[in-house]
C-alpha positions as CSV (number, residue, x, y, z in Angstrom):
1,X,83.1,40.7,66.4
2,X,83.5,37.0,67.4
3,X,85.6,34.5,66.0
4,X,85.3,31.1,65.5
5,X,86.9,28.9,63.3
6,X,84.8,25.4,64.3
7,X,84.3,22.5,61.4
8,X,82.0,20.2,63.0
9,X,82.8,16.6,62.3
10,X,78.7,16.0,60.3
11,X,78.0,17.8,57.1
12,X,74.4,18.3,58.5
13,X,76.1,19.6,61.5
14,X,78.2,22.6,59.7
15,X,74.4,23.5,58.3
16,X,72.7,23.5,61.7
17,X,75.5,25.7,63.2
18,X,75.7,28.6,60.7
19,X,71.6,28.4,61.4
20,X,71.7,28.4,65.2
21,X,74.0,31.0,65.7
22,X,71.8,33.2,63.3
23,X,69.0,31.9,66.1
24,X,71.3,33.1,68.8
25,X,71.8,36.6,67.4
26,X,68.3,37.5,66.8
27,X,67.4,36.6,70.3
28,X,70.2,38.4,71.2
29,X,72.3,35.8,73.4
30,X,75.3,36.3,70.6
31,X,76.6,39.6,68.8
32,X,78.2,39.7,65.2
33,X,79.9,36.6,64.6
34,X,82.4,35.6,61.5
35,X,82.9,31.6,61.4
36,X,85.3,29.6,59.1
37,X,84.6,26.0,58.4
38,X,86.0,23.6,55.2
39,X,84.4,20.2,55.0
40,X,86.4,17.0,55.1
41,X,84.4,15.0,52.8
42,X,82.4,15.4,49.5
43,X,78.1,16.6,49.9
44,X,76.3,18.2,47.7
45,X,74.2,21.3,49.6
46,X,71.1,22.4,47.4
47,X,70.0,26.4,47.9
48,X,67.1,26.5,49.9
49,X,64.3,27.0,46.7
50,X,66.5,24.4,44.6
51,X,64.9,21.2,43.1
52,X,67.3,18.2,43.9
53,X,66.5,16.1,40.9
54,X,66.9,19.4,38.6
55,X,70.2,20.7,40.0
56,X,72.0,17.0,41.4
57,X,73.3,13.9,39.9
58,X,71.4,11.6,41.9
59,X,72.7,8.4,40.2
60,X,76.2,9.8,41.1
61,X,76.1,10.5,44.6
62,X,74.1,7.2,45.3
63,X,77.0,5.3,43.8
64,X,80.1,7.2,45.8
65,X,77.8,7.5,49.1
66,X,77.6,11.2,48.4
67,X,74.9,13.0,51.0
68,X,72.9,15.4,49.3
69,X,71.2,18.3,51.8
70,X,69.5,22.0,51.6
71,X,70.5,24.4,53.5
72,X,68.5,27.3,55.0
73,X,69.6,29.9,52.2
74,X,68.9,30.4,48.9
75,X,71.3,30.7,46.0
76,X,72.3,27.4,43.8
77,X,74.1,24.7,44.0
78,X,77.2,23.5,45.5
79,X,79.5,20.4,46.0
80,X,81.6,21.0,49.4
81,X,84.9,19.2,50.0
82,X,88.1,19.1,50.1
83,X,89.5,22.7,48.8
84,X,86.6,24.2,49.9
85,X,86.8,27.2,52.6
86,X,83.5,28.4,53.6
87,X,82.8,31.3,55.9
88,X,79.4,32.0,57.7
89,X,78.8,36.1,58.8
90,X,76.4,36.5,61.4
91,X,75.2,40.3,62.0
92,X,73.2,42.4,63.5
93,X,71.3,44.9,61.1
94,X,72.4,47.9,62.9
95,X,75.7,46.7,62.1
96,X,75.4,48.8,59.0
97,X,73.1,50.7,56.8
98,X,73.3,48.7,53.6
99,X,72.1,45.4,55.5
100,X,68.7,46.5,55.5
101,X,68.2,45.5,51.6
102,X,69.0,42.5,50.2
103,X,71.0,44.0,47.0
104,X,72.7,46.5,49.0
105,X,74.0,43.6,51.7
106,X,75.1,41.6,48.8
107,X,77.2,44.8,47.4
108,X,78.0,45.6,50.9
109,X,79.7,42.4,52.1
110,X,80.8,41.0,48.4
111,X,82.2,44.2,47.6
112,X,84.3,44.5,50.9
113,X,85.5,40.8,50.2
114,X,86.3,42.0,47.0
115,X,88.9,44.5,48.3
116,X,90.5,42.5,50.8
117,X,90.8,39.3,48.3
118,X,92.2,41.8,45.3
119,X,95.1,42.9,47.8
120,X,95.4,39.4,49.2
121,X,96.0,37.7,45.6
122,X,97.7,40.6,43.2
123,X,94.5,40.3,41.2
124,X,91.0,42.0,40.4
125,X,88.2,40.2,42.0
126,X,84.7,41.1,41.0
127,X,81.1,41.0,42.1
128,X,79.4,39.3,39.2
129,X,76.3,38.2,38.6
130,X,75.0,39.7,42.1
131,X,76.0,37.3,44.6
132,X,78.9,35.7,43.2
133,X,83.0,36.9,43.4
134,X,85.1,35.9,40.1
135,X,88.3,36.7,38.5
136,X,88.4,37.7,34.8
137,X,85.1,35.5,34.5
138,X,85.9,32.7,36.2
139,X,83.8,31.9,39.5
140,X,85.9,30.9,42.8
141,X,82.8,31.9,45.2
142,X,78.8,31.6,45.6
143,X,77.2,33.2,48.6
144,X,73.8,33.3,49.7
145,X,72.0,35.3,52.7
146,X,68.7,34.5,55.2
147,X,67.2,37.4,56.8
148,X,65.5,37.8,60.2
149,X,63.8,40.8,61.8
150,X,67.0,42.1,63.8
151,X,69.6,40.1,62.2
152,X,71.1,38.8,59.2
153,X,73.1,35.4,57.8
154,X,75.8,35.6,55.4
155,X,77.8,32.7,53.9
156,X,79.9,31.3,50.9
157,X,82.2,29.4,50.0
158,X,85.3,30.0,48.3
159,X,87.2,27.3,46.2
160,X,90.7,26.9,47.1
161,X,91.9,23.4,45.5
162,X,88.6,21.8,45.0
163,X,88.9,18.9,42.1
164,X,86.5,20.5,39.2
165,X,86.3,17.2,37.9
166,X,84.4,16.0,41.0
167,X,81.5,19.0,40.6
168,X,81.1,17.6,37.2
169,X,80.4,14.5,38.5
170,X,77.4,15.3,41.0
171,X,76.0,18.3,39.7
172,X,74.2,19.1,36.1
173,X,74.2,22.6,34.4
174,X,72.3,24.7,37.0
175,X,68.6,25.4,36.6
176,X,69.7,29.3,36.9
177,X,72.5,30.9,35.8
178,X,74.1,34.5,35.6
179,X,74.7,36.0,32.3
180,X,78.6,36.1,33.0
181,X,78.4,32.3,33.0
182,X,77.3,32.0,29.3
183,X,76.5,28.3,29.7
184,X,80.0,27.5,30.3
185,X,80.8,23.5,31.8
186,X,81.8,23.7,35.9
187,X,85.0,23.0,34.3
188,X,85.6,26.3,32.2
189,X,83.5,28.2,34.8
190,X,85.1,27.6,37.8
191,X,88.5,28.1,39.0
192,X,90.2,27.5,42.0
193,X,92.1,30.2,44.3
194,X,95.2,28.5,44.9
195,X,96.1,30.2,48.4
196,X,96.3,29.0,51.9
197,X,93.0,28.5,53.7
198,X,94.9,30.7,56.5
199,X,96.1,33.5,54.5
200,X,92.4,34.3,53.4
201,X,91.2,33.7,56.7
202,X,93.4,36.2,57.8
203,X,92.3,38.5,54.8
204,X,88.8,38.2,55.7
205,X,89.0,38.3,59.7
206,X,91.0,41.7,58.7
207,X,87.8,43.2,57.0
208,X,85.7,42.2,59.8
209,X,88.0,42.9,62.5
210,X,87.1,39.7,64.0
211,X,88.9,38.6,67.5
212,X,89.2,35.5,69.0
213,X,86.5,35.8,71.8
214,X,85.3,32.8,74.2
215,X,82.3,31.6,73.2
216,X,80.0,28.8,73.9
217,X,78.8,26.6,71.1
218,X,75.6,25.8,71.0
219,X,75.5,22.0,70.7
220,X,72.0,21.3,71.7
221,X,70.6,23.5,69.2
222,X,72.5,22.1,66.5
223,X,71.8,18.8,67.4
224,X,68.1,20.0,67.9
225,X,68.2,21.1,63.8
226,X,69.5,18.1,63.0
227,X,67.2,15.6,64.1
228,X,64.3,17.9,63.4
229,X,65.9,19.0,59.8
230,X,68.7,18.5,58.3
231,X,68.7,14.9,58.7
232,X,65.1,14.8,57.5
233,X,64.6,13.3,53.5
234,X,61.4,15.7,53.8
235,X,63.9,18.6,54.1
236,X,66.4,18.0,52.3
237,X,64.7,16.4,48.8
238,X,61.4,18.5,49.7
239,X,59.7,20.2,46.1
């Protein structure tokens, strides 16, 4: 499996990427691929079915000069930034078995970061509330998935030492919520890690068994979804 660890330096870049190399692998010009990126500035990245007034405080993000975009996923809600550690998976579906279902590729690849997280931090880490990981309750990761005929996209983000006050700020109470959450605040619902960005890099590179492997990036598409998507208000506040 490839490696690359690659933050570009736009938020709307970081988007176009994880989608391009999922463009890459169904055309078969790529082969399973696990990327880690962790953004240097606050955004807010809406699920790909999410309603931007419902889900964002708009007021909020206008004031600080937050950006506010979709990706190409589904799943909810989330503010990237600082203390934020996201990974993208890129794989073929012969890969394994269980990624020809939805469920069973969420229980697949959630249940195998499970394991390698548990022995990485001395604690239990569970799947809850299908696509999330959490730790007696308390969420550190979302992760969502987008499907192609030959190949699937797998990403999430984990919360290391991102400031829960700030995700109170830009975001309401989701439209959608798991049962675990019991209408909790982001403050007594989220929690952050507290580890190394590198030491669960290394935990999840482990699982994968992914190798540093020379690879080019592919620029022009990126830059191709961004004019054409990721920068576009259509896009990115569509209904």
């Amino acid at each position: 499996m490839h490696f690359l660890d690659l933050t570009l330096e736009a938020p709307e870049e970081n988007l176009a990427l994880d989608e391009a190399l999922l463009d890459l692998c169904e055309v078969g010009e790529i082969g399973d691929t696990l990327r880690f990126w962790d953004p240097k500035r606050y955004f807010i990245v809406v699920g790909y079915a999410n309603t931007v007034q419902t889900e964002v405080n708009l007021t909020a993000c206008s004031q600080d000069g937050v950006p506010v975009l979709r990706r190409c996923t589904g799943g909810g809600t989330v503010l990237q930034g600082p203390g934020v550690l996201n990974y993208s998976l890129v794989l073929r579906l012969e890969h394994a078995p269980a990624l020809t279902g939805i469920h069973d590729t969420n229980n697949y690849i959630l249940g195998a970061h499970a394991r390698a997280l548990s022995a990485l931090l001395g604690a239990t880490v569970e799947q809850e509330g299908q696509t999330d990981l959490a730790i007696a309750g308390l969420k550190f990761s979302g992760n969502a998935q987008r499907r192609r005929r030959r190949c699937v996209l797998f990403h999430g983000s984990l919360l290391l030492s991102l400031d829960s006050e700030q995700v109170e700020r830009y975001l309401w109470s989701p439209s959608k919520e798991p049962d675990y959450r019991r209408k909790r605040s982001h403050r007594n619902f989220l929690r952050n890690l507290g580890v190394s960005p590198d030491d669960v890099k290394a935990s999840l590179r482990s699982v994968w068994e992914a190798r540093d492997a020379l690879m080019q990036i592919p620029h022009a598409a990126v830059a191709k979804l961004v004019q054409e998507k990721y920068s576009k208000p259509e896009w990115n506040f569509r209904t």
